[in-house]
C-alpha positions as CSV (number, residue, x, y, z in Angstrom):
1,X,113.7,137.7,78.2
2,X,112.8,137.3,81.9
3,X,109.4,136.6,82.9
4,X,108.9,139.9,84.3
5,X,109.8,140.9,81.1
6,X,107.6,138.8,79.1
7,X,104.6,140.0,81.2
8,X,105.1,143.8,80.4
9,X,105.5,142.6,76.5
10,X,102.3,140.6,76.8
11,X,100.4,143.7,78.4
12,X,101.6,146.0,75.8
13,X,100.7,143.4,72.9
14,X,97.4,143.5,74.5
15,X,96.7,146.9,74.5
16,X,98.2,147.5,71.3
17,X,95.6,144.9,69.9
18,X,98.6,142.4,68.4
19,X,98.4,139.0,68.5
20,X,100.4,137.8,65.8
21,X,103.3,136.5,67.4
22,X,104.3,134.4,70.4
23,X,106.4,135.0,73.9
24,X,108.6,132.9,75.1
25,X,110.6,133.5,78.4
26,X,113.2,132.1,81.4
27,X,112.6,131.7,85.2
28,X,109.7,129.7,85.4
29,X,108.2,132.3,88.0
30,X,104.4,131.6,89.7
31,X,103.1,134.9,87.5
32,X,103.8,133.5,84.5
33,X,102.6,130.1,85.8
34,X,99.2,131.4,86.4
35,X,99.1,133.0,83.1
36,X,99.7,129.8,81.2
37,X,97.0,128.1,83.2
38,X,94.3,130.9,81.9
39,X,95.6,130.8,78.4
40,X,94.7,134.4,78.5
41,X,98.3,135.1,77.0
42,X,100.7,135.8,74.1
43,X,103.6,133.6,76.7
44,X,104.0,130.1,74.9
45,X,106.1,128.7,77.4
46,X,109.0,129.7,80.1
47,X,112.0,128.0,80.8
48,X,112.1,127.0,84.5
49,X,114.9,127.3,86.5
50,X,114.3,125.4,89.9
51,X,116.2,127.9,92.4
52,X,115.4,125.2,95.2
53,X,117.9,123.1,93.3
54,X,119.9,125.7,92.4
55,X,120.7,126.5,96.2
56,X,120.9,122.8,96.6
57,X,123.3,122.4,94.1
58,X,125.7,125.1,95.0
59,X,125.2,123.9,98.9
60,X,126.5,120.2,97.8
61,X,129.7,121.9,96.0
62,X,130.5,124.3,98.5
63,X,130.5,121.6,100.9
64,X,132.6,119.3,99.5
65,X,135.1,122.5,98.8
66,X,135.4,122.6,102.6
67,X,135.6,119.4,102.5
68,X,138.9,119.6,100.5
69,X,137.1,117.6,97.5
70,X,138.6,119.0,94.2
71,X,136.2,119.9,91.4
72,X,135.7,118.3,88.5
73,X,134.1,120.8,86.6
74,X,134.3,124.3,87.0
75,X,130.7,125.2,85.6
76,X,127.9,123.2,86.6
77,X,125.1,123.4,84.0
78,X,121.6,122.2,85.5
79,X,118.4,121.5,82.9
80,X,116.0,123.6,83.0
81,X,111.8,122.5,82.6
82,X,110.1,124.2,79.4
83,X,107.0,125.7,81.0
84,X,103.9,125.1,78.6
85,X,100.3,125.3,79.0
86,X,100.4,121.2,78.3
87,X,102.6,121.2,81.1
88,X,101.5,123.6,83.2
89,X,100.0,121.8,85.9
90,X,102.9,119.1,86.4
91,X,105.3,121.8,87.2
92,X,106.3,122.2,90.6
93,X,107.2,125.6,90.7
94,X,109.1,128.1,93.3
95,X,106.2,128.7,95.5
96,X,104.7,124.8,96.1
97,X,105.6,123.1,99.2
98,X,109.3,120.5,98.6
C-alpha cells in the first residue's frame, strides 16, 4: 500500500488495540518518515521513491528524444531506498534541501 495508506491502517490498528502484525509501504513520504523516527508505529519500513530523481530522470530522456537519441530501453526501472527506523536518519527524503 501507499503511505497514506499505511497511516490510516496504523491508526485503525491503534485504536483497535492490535499489534500483532507489521506495515510495510511505498513512497517514502516525510509522514511516514517522522513516524519511523518515533517508533510509535506498526510501519516497519517504506519503500522510497526519490521523485527528485524521478523528474530528473525523465528530464535526461526526454531530452535526448529531442535530441533525436534513440532509446535503448523502453522502461526505465530506478531502485528504490527501503525506509527503516535503522535507516531512518540517512534518508534524504522529498522535503530536505538537494
Amino acid at each position: 500500500m501507499n503511505d497514506p495508506a499505511a497511516i490510516g491502517a496504523d491508526l485503525a490498528a491503534k485504536q483497535l488495540n492490535r499489534s500483532e502484525f507489521f506495515i510495510v509501504s511505498v513512497d517514502g513520504a516525510p509522514d511516514v518518515q517522522n513516524m519511523l523516527k518515533t517508533g510509535n508505529t506498526l510501519i516497519a519500513a517504506t519503500a522510497a521513491q526519490d521523485p527528485y530523481a524521478m523528474a530528473a530522470m525523465a528530464f535526461e530522456l526526454a531530452n535526448d528524444v529531442y535530441q533525436g537519441k534513440s532509446l535503448t530501453e523502453t522502461n526505465v526501472l530506478m531502485d528504490p531506498m527501503l525506509v527503516t527506523a535503522d535507516n531512518v536518519d540517512d534518508y534524504v527524503g522529498w522535503e530536505d534541501e538537494r
